[in-house]
PDB file as gemmi writes it, atoms N, CA and C in Angstrom:
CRYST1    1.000    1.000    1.000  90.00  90.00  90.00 P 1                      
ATOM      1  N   UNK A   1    -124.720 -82.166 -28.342  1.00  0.00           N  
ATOM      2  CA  UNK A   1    -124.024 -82.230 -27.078  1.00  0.00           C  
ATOM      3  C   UNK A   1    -123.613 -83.666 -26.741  1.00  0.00           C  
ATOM      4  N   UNK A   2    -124.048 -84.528 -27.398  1.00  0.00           N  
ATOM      5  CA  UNK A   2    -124.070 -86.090 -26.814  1.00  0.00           C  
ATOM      6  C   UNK A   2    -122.934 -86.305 -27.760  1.00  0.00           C  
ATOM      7  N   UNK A   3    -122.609 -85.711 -28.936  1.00  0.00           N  
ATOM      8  CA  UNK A   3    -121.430 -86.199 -29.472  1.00  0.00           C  
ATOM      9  C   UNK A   3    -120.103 -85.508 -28.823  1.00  0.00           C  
ATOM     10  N   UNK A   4    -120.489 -84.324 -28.533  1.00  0.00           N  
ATOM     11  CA  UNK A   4    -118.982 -83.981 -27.612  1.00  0.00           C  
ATOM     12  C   UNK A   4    -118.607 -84.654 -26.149  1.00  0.00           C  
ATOM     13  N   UNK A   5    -120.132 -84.905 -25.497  1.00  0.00           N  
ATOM     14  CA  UNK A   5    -120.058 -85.631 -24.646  1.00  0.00           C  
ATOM     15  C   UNK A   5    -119.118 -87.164 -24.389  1.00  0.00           C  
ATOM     16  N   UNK A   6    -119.474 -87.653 -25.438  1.00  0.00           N  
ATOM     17  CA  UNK A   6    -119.329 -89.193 -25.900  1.00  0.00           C  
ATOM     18  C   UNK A   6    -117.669 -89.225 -26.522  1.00  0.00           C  
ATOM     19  N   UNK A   7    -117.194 -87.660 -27.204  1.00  0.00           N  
ATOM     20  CA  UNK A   7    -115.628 -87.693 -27.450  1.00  0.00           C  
ATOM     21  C   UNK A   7    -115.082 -87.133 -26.329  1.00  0.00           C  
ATOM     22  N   UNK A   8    -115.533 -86.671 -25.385  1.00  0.00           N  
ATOM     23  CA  UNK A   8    -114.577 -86.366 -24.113  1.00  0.00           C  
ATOM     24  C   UNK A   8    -114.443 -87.512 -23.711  1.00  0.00           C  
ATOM     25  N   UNK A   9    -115.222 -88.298 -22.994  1.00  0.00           N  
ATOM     26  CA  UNK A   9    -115.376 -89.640 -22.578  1.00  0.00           C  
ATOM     27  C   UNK A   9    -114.455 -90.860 -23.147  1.00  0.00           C  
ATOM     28  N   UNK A  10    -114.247 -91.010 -24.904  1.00  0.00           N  
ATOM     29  CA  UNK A  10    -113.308 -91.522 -25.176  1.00  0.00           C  
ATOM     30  C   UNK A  10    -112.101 -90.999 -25.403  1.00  0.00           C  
ATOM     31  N   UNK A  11    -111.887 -89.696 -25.588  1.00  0.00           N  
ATOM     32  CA  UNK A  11    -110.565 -89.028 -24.790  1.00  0.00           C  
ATOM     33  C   UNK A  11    -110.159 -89.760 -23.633  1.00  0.00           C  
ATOM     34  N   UNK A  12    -110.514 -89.066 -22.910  1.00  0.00           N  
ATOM     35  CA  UNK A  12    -109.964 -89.569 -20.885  1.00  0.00           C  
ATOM     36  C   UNK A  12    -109.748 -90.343 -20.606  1.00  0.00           C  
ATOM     37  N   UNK A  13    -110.955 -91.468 -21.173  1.00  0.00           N  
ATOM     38  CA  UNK A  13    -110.769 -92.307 -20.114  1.00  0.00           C  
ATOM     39  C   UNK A  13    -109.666 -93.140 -20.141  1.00  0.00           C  
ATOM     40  N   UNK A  14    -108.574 -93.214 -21.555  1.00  0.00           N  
ATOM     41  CA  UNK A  14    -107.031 -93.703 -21.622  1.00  0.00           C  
ATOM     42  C   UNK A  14    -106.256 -92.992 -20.419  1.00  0.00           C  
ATOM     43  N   UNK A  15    -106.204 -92.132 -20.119  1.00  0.00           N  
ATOM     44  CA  UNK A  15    -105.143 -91.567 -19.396  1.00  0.00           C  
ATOM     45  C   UNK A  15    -106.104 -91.940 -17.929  1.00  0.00           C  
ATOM     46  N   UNK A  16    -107.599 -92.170 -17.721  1.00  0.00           N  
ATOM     47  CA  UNK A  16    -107.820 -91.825 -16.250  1.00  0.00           C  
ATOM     48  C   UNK A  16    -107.778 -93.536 -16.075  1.00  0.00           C  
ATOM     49  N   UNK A  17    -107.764 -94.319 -16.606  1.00  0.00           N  
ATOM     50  CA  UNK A  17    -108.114 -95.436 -16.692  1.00  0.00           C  
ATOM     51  C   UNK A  17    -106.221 -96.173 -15.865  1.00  0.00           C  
ATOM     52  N   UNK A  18    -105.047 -94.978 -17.117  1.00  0.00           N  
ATOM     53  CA  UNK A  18    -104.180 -95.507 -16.559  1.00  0.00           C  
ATOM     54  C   UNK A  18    -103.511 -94.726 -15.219  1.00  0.00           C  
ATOM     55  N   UNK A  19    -103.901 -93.710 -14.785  1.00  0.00           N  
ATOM     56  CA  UNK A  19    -103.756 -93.029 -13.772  1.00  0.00           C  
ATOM     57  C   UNK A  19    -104.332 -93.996 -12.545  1.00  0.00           C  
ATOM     58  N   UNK A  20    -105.039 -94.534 -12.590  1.00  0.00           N  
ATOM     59  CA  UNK A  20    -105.906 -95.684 -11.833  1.00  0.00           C  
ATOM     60  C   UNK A  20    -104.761 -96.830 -11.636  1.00  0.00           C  
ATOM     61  N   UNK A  21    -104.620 -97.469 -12.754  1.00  0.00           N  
ATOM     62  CA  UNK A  21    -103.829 -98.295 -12.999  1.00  0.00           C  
ATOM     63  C   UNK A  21    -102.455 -98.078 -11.972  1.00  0.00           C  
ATOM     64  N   UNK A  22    -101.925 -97.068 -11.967  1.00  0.00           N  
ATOM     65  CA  UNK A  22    -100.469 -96.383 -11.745  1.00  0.00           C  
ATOM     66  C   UNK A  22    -101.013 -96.409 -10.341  1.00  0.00           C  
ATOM     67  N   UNK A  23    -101.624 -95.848  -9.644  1.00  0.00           N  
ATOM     68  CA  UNK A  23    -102.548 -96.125  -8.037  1.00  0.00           C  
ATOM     69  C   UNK A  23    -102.490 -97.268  -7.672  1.00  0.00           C  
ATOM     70  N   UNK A  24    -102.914 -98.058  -8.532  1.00  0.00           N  
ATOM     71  CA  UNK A  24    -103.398 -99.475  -7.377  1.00  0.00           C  
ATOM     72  C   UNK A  24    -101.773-100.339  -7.688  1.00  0.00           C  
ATOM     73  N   UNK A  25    -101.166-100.305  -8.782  1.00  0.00           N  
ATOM     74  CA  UNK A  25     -99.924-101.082  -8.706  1.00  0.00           C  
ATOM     75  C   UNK A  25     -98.671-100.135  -9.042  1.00  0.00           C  
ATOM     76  N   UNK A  26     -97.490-100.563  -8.147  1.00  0.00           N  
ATOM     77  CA  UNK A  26     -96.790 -99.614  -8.019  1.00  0.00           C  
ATOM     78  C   UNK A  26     -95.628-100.113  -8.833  1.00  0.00           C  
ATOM     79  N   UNK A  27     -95.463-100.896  -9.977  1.00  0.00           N  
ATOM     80  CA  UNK A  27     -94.610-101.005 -11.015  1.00  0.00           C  
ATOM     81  C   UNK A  27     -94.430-100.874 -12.156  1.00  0.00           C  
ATOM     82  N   UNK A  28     -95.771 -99.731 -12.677  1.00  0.00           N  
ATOM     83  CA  UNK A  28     -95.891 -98.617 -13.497  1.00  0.00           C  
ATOM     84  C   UNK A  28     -95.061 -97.480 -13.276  1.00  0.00           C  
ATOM     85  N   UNK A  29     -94.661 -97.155 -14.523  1.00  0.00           N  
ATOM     86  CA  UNK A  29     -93.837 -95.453 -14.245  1.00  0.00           C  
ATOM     87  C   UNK A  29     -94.661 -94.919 -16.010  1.00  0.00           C  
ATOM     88  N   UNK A  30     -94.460 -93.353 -15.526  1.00  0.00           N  
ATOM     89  CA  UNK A  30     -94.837 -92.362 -16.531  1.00  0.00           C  
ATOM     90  C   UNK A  30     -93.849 -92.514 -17.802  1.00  0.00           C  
ATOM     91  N   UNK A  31     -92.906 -93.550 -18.050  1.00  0.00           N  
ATOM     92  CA  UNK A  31     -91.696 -93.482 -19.185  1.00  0.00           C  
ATOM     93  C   UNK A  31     -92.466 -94.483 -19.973  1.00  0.00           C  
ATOM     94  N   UNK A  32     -93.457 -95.021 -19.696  1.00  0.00           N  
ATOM     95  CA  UNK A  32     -94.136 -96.308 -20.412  1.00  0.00           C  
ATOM     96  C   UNK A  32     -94.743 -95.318 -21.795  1.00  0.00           C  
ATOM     97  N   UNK A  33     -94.696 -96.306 -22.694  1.00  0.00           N  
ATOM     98  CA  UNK A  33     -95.139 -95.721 -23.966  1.00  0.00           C  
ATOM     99  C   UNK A  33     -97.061 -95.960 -23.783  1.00  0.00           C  
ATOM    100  N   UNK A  34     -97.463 -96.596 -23.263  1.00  0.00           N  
ATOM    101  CA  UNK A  34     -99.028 -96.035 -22.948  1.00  0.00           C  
ATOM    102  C   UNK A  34     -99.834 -94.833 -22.349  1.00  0.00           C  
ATOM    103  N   UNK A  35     -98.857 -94.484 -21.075  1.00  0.00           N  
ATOM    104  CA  UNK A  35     -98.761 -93.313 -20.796  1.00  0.00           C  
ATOM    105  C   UNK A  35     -99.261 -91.829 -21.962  1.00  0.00           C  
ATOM    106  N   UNK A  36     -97.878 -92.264 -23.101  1.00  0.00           N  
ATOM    107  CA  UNK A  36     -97.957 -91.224 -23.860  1.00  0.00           C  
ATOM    108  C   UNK A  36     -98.847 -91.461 -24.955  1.00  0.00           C  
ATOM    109  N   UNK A  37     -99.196 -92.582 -25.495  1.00  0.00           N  
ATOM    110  CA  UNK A  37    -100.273 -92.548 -26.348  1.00  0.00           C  
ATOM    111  C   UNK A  37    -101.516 -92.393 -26.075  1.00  0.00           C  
ATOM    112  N   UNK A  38    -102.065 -92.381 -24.514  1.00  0.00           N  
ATOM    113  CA  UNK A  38    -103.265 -92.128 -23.673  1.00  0.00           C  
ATOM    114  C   UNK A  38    -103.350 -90.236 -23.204  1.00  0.00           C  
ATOM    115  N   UNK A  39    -101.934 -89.972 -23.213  1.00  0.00           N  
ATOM    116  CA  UNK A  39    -101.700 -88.716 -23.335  1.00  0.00           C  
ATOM    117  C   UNK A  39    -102.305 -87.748 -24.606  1.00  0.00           C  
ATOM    118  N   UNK A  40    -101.380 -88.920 -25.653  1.00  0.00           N  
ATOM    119  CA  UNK A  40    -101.886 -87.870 -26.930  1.00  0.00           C  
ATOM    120  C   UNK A  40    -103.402 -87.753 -27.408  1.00  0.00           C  
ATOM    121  N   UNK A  41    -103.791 -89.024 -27.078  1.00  0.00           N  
ATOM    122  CA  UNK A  41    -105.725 -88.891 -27.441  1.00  0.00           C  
ATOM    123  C   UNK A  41    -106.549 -88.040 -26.462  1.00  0.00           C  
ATOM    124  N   UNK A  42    -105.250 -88.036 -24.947  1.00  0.00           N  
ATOM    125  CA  UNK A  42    -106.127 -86.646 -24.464  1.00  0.00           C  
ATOM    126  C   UNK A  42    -106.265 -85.277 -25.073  1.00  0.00           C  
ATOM    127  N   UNK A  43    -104.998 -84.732 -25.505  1.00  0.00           N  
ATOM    128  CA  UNK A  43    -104.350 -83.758 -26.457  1.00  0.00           C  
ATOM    129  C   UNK A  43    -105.408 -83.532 -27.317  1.00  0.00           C  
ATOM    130  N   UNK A  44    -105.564 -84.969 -28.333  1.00  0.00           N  
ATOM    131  CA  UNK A  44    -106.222 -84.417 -29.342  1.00  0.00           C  
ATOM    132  C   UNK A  44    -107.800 -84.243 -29.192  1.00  0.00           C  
ATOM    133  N   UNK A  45    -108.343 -84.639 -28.221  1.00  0.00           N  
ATOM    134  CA  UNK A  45    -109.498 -84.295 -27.959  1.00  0.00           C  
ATOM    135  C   UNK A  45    -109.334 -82.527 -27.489  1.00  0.00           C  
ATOM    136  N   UNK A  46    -108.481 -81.919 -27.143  1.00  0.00           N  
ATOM    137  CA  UNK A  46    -108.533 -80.453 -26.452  1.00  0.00           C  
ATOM    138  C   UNK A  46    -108.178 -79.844 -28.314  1.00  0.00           C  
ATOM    139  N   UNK A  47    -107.395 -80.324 -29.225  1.00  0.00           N  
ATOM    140  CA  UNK A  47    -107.146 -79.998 -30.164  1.00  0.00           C  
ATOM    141  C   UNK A  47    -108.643 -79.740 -31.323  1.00  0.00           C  
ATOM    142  N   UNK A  48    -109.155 -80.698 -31.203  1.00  0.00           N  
ATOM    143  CA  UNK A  48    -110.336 -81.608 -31.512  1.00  0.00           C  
ATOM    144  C   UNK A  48    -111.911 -80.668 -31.572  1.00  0.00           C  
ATOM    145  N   UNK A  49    -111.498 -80.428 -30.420  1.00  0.00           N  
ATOM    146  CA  UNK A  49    -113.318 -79.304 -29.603  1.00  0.00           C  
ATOM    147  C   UNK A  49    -113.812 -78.495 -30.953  1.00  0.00           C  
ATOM    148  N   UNK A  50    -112.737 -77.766 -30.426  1.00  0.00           N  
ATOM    149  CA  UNK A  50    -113.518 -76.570 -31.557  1.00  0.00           C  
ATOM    150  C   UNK A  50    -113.767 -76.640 -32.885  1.00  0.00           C  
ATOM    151  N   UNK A  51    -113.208 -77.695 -33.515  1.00  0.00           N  
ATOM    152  CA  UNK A  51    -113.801 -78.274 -34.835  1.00  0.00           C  
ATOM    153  C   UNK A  51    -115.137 -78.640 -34.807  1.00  0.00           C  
ATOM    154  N   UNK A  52    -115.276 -79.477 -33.535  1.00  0.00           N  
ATOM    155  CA  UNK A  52    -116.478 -80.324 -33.537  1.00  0.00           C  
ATOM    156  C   UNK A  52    -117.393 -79.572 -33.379  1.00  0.00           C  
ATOM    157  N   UNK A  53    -117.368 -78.429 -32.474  1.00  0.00           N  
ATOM    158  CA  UNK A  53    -118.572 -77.333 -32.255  1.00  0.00           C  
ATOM    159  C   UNK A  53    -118.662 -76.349 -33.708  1.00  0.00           C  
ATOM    160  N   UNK A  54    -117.586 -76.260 -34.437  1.00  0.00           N  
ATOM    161  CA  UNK A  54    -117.888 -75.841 -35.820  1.00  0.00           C  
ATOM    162  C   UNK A  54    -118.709 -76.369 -36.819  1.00  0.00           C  
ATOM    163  N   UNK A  55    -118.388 -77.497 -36.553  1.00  0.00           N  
ATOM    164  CA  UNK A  55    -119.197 -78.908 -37.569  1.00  0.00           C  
ATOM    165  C   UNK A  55    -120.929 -79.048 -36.716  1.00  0.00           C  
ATOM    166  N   UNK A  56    -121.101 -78.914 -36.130  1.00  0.00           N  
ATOM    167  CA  UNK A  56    -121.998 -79.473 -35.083  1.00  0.00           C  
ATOM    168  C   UNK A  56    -122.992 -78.747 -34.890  1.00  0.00           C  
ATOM    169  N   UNK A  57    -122.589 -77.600 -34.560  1.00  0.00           N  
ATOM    170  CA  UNK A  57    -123.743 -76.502 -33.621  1.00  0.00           C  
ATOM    171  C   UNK A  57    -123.689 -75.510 -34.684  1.00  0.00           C  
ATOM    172  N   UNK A  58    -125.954 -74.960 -35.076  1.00  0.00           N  
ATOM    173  CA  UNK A  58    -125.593 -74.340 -35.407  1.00  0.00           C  
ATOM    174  C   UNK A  58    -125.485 -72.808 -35.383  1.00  0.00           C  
ATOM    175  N   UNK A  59    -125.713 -72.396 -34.296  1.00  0.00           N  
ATOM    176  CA  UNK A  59    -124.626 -71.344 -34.047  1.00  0.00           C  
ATOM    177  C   UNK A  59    -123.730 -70.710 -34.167  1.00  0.00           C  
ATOM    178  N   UNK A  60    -122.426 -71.438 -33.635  1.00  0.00           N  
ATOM    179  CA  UNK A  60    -121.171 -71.719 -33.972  1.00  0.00           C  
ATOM    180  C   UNK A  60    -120.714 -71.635 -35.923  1.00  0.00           C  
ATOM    181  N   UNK A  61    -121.465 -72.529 -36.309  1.00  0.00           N  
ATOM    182  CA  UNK A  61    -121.644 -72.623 -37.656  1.00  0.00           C  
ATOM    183  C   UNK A  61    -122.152 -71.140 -37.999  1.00  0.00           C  
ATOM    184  N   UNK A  62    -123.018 -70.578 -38.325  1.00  0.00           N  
ATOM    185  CA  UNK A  62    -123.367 -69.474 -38.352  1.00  0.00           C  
ATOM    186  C   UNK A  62    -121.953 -68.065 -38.476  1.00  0.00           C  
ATOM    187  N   UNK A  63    -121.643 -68.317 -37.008  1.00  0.00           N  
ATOM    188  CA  UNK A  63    -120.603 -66.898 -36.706  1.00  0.00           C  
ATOM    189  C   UNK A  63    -119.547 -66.898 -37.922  1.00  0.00           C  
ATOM    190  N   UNK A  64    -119.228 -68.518 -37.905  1.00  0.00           N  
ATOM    191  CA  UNK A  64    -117.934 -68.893 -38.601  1.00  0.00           C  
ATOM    192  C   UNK A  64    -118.011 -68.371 -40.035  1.00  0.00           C  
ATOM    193  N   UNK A  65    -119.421 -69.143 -40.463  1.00  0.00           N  
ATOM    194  CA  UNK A  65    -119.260 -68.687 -41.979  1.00  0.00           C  
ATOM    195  C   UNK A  65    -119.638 -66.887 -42.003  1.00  0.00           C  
ATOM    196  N   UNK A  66    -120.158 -66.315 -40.987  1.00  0.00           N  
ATOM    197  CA  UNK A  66    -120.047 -64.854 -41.170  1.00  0.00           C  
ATOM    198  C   UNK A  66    -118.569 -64.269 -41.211  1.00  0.00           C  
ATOM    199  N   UNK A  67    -117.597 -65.245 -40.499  1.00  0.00           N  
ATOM    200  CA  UNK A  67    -116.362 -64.451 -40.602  1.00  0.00           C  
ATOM    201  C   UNK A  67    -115.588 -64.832 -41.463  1.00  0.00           C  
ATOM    202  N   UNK A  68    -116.431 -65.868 -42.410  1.00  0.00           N  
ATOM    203  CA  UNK A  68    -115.489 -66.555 -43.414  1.00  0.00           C  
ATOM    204  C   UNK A  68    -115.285 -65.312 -44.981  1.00  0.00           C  
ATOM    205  N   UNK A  69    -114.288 -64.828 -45.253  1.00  0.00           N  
ATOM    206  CA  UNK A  69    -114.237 -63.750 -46.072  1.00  0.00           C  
ATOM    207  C   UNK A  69    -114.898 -64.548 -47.742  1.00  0.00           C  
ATOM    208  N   UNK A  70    -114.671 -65.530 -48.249  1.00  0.00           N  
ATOM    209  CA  UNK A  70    -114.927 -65.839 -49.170  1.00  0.00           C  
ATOM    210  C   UNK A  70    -116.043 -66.340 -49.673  1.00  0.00           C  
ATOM    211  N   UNK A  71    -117.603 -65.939 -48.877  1.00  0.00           N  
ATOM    212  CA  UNK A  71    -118.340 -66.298 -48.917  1.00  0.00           C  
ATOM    213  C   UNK A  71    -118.702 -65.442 -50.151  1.00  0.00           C  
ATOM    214  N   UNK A  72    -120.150 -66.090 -50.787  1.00  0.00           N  
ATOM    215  CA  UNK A  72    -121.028 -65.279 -51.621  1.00  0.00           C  
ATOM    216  C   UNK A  72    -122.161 -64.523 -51.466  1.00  0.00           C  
ATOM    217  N   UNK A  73    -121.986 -63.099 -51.676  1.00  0.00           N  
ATOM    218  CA  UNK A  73    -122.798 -62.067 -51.413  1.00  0.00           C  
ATOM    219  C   UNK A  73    -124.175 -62.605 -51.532  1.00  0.00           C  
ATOM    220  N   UNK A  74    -125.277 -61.861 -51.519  1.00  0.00           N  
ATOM    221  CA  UNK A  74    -126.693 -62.326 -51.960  1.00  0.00           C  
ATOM    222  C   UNK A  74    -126.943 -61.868 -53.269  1.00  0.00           C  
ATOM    223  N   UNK A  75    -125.820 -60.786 -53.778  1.00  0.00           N  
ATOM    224  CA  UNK A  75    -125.724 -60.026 -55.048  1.00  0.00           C  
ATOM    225  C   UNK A  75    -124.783 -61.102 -56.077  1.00  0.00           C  
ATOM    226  N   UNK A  76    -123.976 -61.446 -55.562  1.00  0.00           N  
ATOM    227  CA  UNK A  76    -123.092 -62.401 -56.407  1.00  0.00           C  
ATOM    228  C   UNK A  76    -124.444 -63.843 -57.055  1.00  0.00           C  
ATOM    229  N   UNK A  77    -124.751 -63.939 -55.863  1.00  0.00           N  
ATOM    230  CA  UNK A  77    -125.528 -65.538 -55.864  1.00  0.00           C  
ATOM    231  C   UNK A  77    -126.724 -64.900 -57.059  1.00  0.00           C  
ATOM    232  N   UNK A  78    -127.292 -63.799 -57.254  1.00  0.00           N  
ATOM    233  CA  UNK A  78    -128.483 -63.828 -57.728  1.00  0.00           C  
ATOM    234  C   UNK A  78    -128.260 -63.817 -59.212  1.00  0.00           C  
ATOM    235  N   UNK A  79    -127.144 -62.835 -59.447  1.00  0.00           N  
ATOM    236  CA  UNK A  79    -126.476 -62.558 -60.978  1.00  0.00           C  
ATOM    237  C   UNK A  79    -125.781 -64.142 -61.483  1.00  0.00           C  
ATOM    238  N   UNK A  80    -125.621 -64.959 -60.620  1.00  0.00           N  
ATOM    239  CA  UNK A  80    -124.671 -66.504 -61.015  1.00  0.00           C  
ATOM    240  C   UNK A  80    -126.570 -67.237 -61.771  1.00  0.00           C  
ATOM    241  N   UNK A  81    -127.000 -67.044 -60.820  1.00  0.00           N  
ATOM    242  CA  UNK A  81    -128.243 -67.608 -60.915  1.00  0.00           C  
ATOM    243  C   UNK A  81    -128.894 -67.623 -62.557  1.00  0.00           C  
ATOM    244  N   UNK A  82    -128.844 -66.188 -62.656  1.00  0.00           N  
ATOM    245  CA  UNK A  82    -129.476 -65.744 -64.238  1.00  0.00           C  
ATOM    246  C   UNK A  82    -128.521 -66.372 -65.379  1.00  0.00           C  
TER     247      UNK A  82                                                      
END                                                                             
């Protein structure tokens, strides 16, 4: 949890940092190219999640490889074995 924690956190805080910014001085506009690159690391953190809870948790891990079709039976694995 502290690693999703810790990538939301460096997500945001580009865009809340310049949303702040855009508040206190009023000769910022949204056409600035920081805007959109503080944008896109928000993006890719929402893009981002569900990998990380795949990789991460294992739970998550679990369901996935149950729905993963190409896994190996317990019958495949035992006959490879011999």
């Amino acid at each position: 949890m502290i690693i999703v924690s810790a990538f939301y956190v460096i997500a945001w805080m580009p865009i809340k940092i310049y949303y702040l910014t855009l508040i206190i001085t009023s000769n910022l506009t949204f056409i600035e190219s920081g805007y959109y690159a503080a944008l896109f690391v928000a993006f890719f953190y929402v893009c981002a999640n569900p990998f990380i809870y795949a990789i991460k948790f294992e739970p998550v891990k679990h369901v996935v490889m149950g729905l993963t079709p190409c896994k190996k039976s317990q019958q495949q694995a035992a006959w490879w074995k011999q």
